[in-house]
Each structure stands twice: as structure tokens, then as C-alpha cells.
C-alpha positions, -999 to +999 in steps of 0.1 A: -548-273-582-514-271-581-485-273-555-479-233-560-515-226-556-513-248-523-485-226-512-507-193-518-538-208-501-514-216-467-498-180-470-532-159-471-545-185-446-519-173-419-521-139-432-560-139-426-559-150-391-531-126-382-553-095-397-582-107-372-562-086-342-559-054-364-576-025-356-611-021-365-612+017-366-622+031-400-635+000-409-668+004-434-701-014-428-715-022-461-685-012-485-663-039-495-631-036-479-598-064-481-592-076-444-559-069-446-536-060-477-549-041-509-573-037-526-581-028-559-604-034-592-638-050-588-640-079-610-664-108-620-695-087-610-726-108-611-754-123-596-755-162-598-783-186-584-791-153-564-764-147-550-743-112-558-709-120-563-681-099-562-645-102-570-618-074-565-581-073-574-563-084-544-525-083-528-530-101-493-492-096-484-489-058-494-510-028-478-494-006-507-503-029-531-479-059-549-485-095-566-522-097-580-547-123-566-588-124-567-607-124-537-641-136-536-672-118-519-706-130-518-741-111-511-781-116-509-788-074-505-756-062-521-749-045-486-741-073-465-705-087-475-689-124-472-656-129-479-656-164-490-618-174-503-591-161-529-601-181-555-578-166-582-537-174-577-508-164-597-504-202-604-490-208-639-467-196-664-493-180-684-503-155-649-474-155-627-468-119-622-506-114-614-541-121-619-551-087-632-587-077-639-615-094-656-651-102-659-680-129-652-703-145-677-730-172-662-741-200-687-752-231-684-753-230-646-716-224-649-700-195-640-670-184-663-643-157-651-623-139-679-591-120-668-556-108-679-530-129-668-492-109-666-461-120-670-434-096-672-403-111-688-367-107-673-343-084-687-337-048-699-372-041-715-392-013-715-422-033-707-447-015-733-435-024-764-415-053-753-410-077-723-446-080-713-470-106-718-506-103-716-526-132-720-564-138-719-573-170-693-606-180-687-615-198-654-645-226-647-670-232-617-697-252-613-708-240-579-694-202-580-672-207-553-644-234-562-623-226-596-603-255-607-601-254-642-577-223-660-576-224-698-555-198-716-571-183-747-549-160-761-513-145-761-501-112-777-493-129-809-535-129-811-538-094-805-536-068-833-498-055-846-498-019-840-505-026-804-480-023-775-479-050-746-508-035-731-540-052-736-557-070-709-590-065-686-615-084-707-657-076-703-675-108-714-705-111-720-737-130-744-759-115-768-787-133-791-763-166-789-731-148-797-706-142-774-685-102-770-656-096-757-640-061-752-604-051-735-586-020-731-553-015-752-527+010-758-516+014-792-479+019-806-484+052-812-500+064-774-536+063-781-560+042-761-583+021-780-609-005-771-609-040-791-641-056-798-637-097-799-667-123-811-669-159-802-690-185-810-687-206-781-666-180-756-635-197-758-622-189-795-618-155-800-618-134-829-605-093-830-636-079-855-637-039-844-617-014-828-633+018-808-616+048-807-619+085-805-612+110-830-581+122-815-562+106-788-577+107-754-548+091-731-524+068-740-538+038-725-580+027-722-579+005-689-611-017-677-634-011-703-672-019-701-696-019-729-733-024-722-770-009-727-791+015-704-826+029-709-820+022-747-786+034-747-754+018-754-728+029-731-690+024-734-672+029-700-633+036-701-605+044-674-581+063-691-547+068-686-526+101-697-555+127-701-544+162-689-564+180-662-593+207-678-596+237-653-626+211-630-623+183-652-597+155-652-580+163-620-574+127-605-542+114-614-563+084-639-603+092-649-632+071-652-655+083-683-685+072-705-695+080-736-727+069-755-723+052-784-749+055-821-756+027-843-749-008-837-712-015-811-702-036-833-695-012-861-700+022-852-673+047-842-665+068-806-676+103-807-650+119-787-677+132-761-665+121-725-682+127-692-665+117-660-684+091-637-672+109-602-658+142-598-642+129-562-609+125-554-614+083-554-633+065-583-617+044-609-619+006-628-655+007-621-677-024-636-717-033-640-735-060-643-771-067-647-790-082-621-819-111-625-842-082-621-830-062-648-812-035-633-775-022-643-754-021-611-720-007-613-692-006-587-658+009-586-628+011-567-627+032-545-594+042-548-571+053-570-530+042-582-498+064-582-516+089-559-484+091-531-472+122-539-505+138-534-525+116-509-529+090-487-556+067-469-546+064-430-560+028-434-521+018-440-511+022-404-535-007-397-519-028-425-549-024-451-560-001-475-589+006-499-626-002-505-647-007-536-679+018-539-715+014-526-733+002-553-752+020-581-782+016-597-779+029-638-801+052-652-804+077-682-821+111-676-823+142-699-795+124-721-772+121-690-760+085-678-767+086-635-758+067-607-782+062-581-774+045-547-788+004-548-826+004-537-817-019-512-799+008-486-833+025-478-841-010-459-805-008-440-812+024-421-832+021-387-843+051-375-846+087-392-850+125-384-868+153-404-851+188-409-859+223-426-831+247-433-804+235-411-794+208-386-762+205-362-756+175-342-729+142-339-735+113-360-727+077-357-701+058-382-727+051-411-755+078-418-771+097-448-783+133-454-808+139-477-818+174-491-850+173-515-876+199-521-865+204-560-867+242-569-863+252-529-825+246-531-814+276-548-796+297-521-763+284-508-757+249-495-733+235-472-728+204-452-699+199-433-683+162-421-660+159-392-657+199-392-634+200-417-645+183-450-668+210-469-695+200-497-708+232-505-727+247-538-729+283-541-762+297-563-741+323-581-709+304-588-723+276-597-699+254-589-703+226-560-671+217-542-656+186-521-633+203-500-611+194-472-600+218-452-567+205-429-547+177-442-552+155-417-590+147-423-584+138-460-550+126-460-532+153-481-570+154-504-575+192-514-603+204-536-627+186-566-651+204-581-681+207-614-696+230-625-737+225-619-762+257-630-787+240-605-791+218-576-826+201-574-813+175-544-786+157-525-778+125-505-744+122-488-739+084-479-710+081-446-700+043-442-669+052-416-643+064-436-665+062-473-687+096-485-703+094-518-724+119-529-750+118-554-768+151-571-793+158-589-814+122-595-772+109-597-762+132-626-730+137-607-714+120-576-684+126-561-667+097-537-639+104-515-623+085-482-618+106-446-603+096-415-625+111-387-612+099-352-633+086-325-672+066-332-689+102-338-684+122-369-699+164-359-725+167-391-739+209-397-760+213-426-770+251-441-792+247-467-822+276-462-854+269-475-848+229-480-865+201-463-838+174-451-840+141-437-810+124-416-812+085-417-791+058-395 
């Protein structure tokens, strides 16, 4: 540990204790969420010895976001969250403009953390085809808590030519004693690509394969994930630069997957996208797979260079986003779905049954639940603090997030999809967090809200539907 890294530690010490007297309003109960600062990415997802641990891009001095650290979270239900240190510094030369995003591996009782460490060089560059460095670092624990060790793997001379300066936000991970490696990468001539590394021993790294789709989608692929689902293989990409499609694509940056035939380490991308969450805040998001088998993904619940069109209140109280509740992976009827963890039925209390409609004020953190299959097929409509609308209508066919003043969603208008049916619904409220999930998770839309005072007015229209409120 060096003197710099000292230096860091006392800062975010001071700043810690300072953020204890901030306002607690808005404040989530079983969402990650920065105690003061911003946050961003989840990285280093995984469960070790466990525990669930969870790291997220971090800017501890900087509500609106600035230098890059990791913070640390840890977890025994994935709903309970401990903030345990910043582990993660812009220490050397190799990272001193930010620790940017990465990925866990655990082997050997050792937990390994793979990220992107920036530098962005002094004078007049454009910083994507020059004046940028992104290097691959690898840090070492042997108790998942206390990184001492950095080791710096490779530099853009290891990266492939017709690349820009953009590459970084590495996925690790082990398979039948080999070790893969994918990152995100914008190439020379705009098109975002994934690059497919193999290691023998996960510190020497070799570029074998390159995904791509058939024509350019974005100029840049950000914080890609490759990994396997019900038999599937799955490649996850943020992408950066695709235009908006009448519902599709209307967040400033998109989350997608696409599945992928034959074996990843050959095989080609199709071109066929599906956006993970039609809400107005969903992006970077990460799995990993838990020592019961399941594949858990999380994402930030935010999103970047959204200013001119949004906000989150959270900034007057010197903070500002959350990463998402998270999801259980499945695949149904040839559609990748997200399902809220297993482990949030045990964290509500109390519960009330409902047919056709309810009205009545709500705590901070509740769920709706709206089931009877083939029954929902008139008009549905829930409302949240009066004036944020999720409504599906039988003969449109469309179901809508919709925010009707500014003040409720922060300058957020209207996201919508296209659905011929809806079978069921759960809306999740965590304070100023609501996700919802339709149809078994086959789409979900996430978005933040900023009702005032500790009760949020909750009216629900859905004839002939059986409902269930739980708290």
C-alpha cells in the first residue's frame, strides 16, 4: 500500500463520517446505494466463502460523478447490504485517472478482481484514437476484503491494431481449466466489438476471437458479459451510439443480449438484440453464478450523460444512484428473463389479498402482485405517488411507464414495449427504486421517483385479476 493510497483511505474516511448527518429521505432499503458521492457500475459480482460480494464504480468526493474508485459491499441474503471499505484506489501510474470497471474470479480460496485501469495522457488529443491508455490490472485477496497486491497485465500495445483507445471492462472467468476473458472495444472504424482473451493461468493473456454483429450496432460495446443460462450462451453488451427505434432504444446508452450458436469461442453475433429493461434507468449490468447454481445479474441503476433530459433529486442530499435489486436468470419460450432473487419473498412481513382493484397509502418499500394468467386481459393500471402511470391497454398493446408532472420523475417522460399479452405483474418500491417485472420477467422496466413524505398513495385498476400487496 502506498503513500497515495494512504492519502485516498484518510479522504473517504472524513468524507464517510461527514455523509452520516445527510438526509436519509429517499434512501432505499435493500438496493445498494453509495453513502454519499456516486455511484455507478456493479463490479466484481460474486459469492465467496458465502458471502455475496459486491463492488460498484465509485466517486466518493463527487455527487455528479468524477475520479473512479471501487467500493466494497458484502451480503448473506443478497438484500441486506454492508459497506465494508473502498478497496480499489487510483494508486499507480498504470490507473491514475480511475479504477474503471471489472470483474471477480474465485480460485484457490483467492479472490481475483480484473478491471480497466485509465490514464488519460496530457495534451491536445482526441482521447479515442490517441491520448488514452487502457490497461488491464488484476488485483489479489486472500480474505475478500483487503487487496494489497496490483499486477498490470496488459497495455494497448497488447490489444488488437484496428482498435481505438477504447478497450477496458474485462469479464473473467474459468472453464474446464482454461481461463476467458472478454472486454468491450470500439474499433477504428465506429463499430463496437467484443474481444475474446484465453489464459492458461489468468495472468497471460492471449486476444484468440472477436464478436461482432453484422453491421455496426453503436460505436462502442461497454461492460460486456458472456455466460450460459438454461443451455444457452448469452452475450450481454451496453452499447453506445445506437439510434432510438419508435419504443426501442430510447435511453440515451442500452443494455442488450443476444444468444449466441455454436461454441463462444468461434462462432459469430447474429445481429438479433433484445433490450434488458425498457425503463428509463438500467445499464453496465453484470451476473454471476451463485454456489447454488443460479445466474444473478445486477445493474446500475442509473444511467450517464442523462442532464439534459433528467435528473435524480438524490443530488440535493449530496448522493446519487443505486444499483438494481437483484435478478434471478431464466430462459422461457426462447426469451432470456429476469426474475426478482428468491430471497425477497422472506423480506416482506405482512400481506393483503385484492380482486379487481385496491386504493390505499403504502409505506417506503412494498410490492404489488397481479397473477391470475388469462384473467388480465382488460385494461391495467397502477398508479405510484399519483403521478407515475404503469398502465397496459388490451387493444394497443403497448404497456407504458409514465410520469405524469416533472417533479415525481425528475424531468423522466414516457418508456414503453410493445406486449400482445399480459399474463402477470409485480411492481417492487424500495423508496425511490420501482422495477417491474412482466410476464414470468420477459420484460422489466426500472426507473427512480422522488415521492415526498414516508407514504407513497398506491390505486390499482386491473378488473377481473386477483392481487396481492406485500410489505
Amino acid at each position: 500500500m502506498n503513500a497515495l493510497h494512504r492519502t485516498w483511505e484518510k479522504l473517504i474516511s472524513q468524507t464517510l463520517t461527514e455523509a452520516e448527518q445527510m438526509p436519509k429521505r429517499w434512501r432505499p432499503g435493500f438496493h445498494i446505494a453509495p453513502p454519499v458521492g456516486w455511484l455507478n457500475d456493479p463490479n466484481g459480482l460474486c459469492q465467496y466463502k458465502g458471502v455475496y460480494h459486491a463492488f460498484y464504480q465509485y466517486s466518493p468526493f463527487e455527487e455528479k460523478g468524477g475520479l473512479k474508485f471501487w467500493a466494497h459491499c458484502t451480503s448473506t441474503d443478497l438484500l441486506h447490504w454492508k459497506l465494508e471499505n473502498i478497496p480499489l484506489s487510483p494508486d499507480q501510474p498504470y490507473d491514475c485517472h480511475g479504477v474503471y470497471s471489472g470483474s471477480a474470479v474465485i480460485e484457490d480460496d483467492h479472490m481475483y478482481l480484473y478491471y480497466t485501469g485509465n490514464v488519460k495522457e496530457l495534451g491536445d488529443y482526441d482521447y479515442i484514437n490517441q491520448g488514452r491508455q487502457a490497461n488491464t490490472v488484476r488485483a489479489v485477496s486472500l480474505d475478500g476484503i483487503h487487496f494489497d497486491r496490483k499486477e498490470l497485465l496488459l497495455t494497448n500495445a497488447d490489444y488488437p491494431m484496428d482498435l481505438t483507445c477504447h478497450v477496458r471492462d474485462p469479464k473473467v472467468w474459468k472453464k474446464n481449466g482454461r481461463w476467458y476473458m472478454v472486454q468491450g472495444a470500439r474499433a477504428k472504424e465506429d463499430q463496437g466489438v467484443v474481444l475474446l482473451f484465453t489464459s492458461g493461468d489468468g495472468v497471460k493473456w492471449f486476444c484468440t476471437h472477436r464478436l461482432k454483429s453484422p453491421k455496426p450496432f453503436g460505436f462502442m460495446w461497454e461492460c460486456p458479459d458472456l455466460y450460459e443460462v438454461d443451455g444457452h450462451t448469452v452475450l450481454s453488451i451496453s452499447p453506445q451510439g445506437v439510434e432510438a427505434d419508435g419504443l426501442k432504444y430510447n435511453n440515451v446508452y442500452q443494455s442488450v443480449t443476444t444468444f449466441l450458436d455454436g461454441d463462444f469461442r468461434t462462432t459469430s453475433v447474429s445481429g438479433e438484440f433484445r433490450e434488458l429493461d425498457g425503463g428509463f434507468d438500467f445499464y453496465a449490468p453484470q451476473t454471476f453464478e451463485t454456489e447454488d447454481g443460479r445466474r444473478i445479474e445486477i445493474g446500475w441503476m442509473g444511467m450517464a450523460d442523462v442532464d439534459a433530459f433528467y435528473t435524480n433529486r438524490t443530488v440535493e442530499d449530496g448522493w446519487q444512484h443505486v444499483l438494481t435489486l437483484p435478478r434471478e436468470l431464466s430462459v422461457k419460450d426462447g426469451v432470456l428473463c429476469q426474475s426478482p432473487i428468491r430471497e425477497l419473498d422472506a423480506y416482506w412481513t405482512a400481506e393483503q389479498s385484492f380482486e379487481n382493484d385496491f386504493a390505499g397509502m403504502m409505506g417506503k418499500a412494498f410490492e404489488i402482485e397481479l397473477s391470475d394468467g388469462n384473467k388480465l386481459e382488460e385494461n391495467v393500471k397502477i398508479t405510484l405517488a399519483e403521478y407515475l402511470w404503469l398502465t397496459w391497454n388490451s387493444k394497443e398493446q403497448i404497456f407504458r411507464m409514465e410520469f405524469k408532472d416533472k417533479l415525481l420523475g425528475s424531468g423522466r417522460t414516457m418508456r414503453g414495449r410493445k406486449m400482445t399479452r399480459l399474463t402477470d405483474m409485480r411492481v417492487i418500491v424500495d423508496a425511490s427504486c420501482v422495477e417491474v417485472f412482466l410476464n414470468g420477467g420477459k420484460d422489466v422496466f426500472s426507473t427512480r421517483f422522488y415521492p415526498d413524505g414516508e407514504e407513497i398513495e398506491v390505486t390499482v385498476s386491473a378488473p377481473g385479476a386477483k392481487g396481492r400487496l406485500r410489505m
